[in-house]
N, C-alpha and C positions, 0 to 999 in steps of 0.2 A: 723082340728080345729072343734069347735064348728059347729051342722046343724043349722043355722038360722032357719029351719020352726019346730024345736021341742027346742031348746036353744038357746032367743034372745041374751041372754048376752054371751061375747066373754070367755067363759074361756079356762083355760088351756087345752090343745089339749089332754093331756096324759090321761084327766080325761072323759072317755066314757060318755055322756049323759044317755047309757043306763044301767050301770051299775050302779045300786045304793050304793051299798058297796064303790067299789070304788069313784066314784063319791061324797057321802057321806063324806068322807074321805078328801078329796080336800077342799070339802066347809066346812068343819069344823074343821078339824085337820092341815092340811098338811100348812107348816110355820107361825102356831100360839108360841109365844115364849114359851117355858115350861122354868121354873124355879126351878122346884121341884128337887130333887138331886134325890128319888126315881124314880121317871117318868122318868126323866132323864136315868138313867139306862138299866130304862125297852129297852127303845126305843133302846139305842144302843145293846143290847139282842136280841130282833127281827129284827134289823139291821145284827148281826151278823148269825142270824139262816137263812136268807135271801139267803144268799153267795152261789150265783151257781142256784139261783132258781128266779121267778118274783116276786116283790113283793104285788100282787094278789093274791098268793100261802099264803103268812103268812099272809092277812088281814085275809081272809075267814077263817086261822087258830087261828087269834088270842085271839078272848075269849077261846076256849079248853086251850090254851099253857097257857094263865093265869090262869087258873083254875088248869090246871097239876103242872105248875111250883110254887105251892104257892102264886099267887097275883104276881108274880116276885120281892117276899119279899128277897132281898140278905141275912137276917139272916137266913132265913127258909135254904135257898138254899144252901148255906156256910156248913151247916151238911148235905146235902146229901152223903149217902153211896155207894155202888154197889146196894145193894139190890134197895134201892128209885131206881134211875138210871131206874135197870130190870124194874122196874113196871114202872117208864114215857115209857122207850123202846114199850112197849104195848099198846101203846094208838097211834091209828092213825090219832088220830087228832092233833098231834105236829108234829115237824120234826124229824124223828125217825133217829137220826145221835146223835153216842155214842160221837166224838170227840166234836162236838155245844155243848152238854149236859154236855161233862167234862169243855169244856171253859167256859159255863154260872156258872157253881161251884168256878172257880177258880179265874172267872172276881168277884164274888158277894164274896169271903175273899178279895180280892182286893182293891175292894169299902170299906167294912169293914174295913181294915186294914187303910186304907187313913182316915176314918171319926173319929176312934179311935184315928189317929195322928192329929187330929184337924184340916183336911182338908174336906170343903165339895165338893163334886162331880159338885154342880151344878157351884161353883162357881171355880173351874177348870175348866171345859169345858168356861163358857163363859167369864175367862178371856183371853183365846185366840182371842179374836174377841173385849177386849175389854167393855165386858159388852153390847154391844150395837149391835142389828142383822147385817149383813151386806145387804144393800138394792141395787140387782143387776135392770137393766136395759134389761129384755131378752125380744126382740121381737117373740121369737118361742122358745116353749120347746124344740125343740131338738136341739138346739145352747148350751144346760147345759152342762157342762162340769162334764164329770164323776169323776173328782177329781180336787183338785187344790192345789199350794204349799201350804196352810194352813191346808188343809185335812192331805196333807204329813207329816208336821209339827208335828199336834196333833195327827195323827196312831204312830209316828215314838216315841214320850213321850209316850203314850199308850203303847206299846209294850215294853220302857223302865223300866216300870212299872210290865209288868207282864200279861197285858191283851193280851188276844187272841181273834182272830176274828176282828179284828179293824183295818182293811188294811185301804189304803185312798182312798178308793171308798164306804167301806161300809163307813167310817167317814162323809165322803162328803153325801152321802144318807141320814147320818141320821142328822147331820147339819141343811140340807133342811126340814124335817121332824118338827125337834124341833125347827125353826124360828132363829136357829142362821143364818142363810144366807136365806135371802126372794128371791126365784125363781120362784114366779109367775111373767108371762109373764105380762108386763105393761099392756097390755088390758084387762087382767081379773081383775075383781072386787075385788078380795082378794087380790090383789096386794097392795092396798090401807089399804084394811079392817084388814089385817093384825097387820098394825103396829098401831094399835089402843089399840093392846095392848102390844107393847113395854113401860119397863121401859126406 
């Protein structure tokens, strides 16, 4: 957990005091509710480029991956060719994995395809829960549970759909991420702060 003599306040353990990226991250992103269908995306995007790596690895990557991947515009993305492809393959500041690269193309027609059928993204993801975050009770981050039947639930529709990369652990990852499920530890501040900005 937090060092009392450099971080009075108790936050979540997983978020290094000294790591500012990270750290950053925690006290301003990590289970703020997103509502946006775009943003939305994004996230389960680097949720899925994630898979088999920390997710430390894709903070420090993620302004380049936004900048390589178009804004993680799904219309831009949806016409990538082979040739785009080679040229992100050459950029080391993304995750230079052709099969992540093919699924973020074919997740963003996907999307497309749902929003063209008058479906929006965001409001798929958070009718699984409801509309409303789910507010857990954790006394220690590491009591998180890597997945949970609802993760299952929505990878298992995910997948029926066509999306790749969307196992239920990346699901449940990015969940916590985007405030559908609030997993700050009750003693951290954000635990609170959070849902302040719950619809």
């Amino acid at each position: 957990m937090a060092d009392s003599k450099t971080d009075p306040a108790p936050y979540c353990g997983w978020a290094p005091v000294n790591d500012a990226l990270y750290r950053g991250y925690h006290d301003e992103e990590w289970g703020v509710p997103e509502y946006d269908s775009r943003a939305l995306w994004e996230k389960f995007q680097l949720d899925g480029h994630q898979a088999g790596l920390s997710w430390i690895t894709i903070l420090r990557k993620r302004e380049t991956m936004r900048e390589e991947f178009d804004g993680f515009d799904p219309e831009k993305i949806a016409l990538w060719d082979q040739a785009r492809i080679d040229k992100a393959l050459l950029n080391p500041g993304i995750i230079r994995s052709p099969k992540k690269i093919e699924a973020t193309i074919g997740n963003a027609k996907i999307y497309l395809d749902m929003r063209d059928k008058g479906e929006n993204f965001s409001d798929y993801l958070w009718n699984f829960v409801d509309g409303k975050p789910i507010v857990n009770a954790l006394d220690h981050w590491k009591n998180v549970p890597a997945k949970t039947p609802l993760s299952e639930a929505i990878a298992k529709d995910m997948k029926k759909r066509g999306f790749k990369f969307c196992g239920p652990v990346i699901v449940y990852a990015a969940m916590q991420a985007v405030g559908m499920v609030n997993d700050h530890e009750v003693s951290c501040p954000r635990h609170t702060q959070v849902q302040e900005f719950y619809r």
